[in-house]
C-alpha positions, 0 to 999 in steps of 0.5 A: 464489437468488444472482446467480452475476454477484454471487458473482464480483463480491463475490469479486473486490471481496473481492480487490481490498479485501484487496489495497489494505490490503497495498498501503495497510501496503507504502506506510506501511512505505516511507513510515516507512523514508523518514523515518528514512532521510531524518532519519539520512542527511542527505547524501541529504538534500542529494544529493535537493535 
């Protein structure tokens, strides 16, 4: 028989791993718009200096 301590700590674990991927694919698709933010808008560039 299982520790139900373990069940409840392997669940939360599960949810903490699932939400650091989104959380990992939300900061690549910032870091993305940035770059193409900061390669076409060059003012901002200058404003950010």
């Amino acid at each position: 028989m299982e520790n139900p301590h373990e069940q409840v700590q392997n669940a939360l674990l599960a949810r903490i791993i699932n939400n650091v991927e989104r959380l990992n694919e939300s900061v690549s698709i910032l870091n993305n718009t940035l770059r193409v933010s900061y390669f076409f808008h060059p003012i901002i560039h200058s404003a950010l200096d």
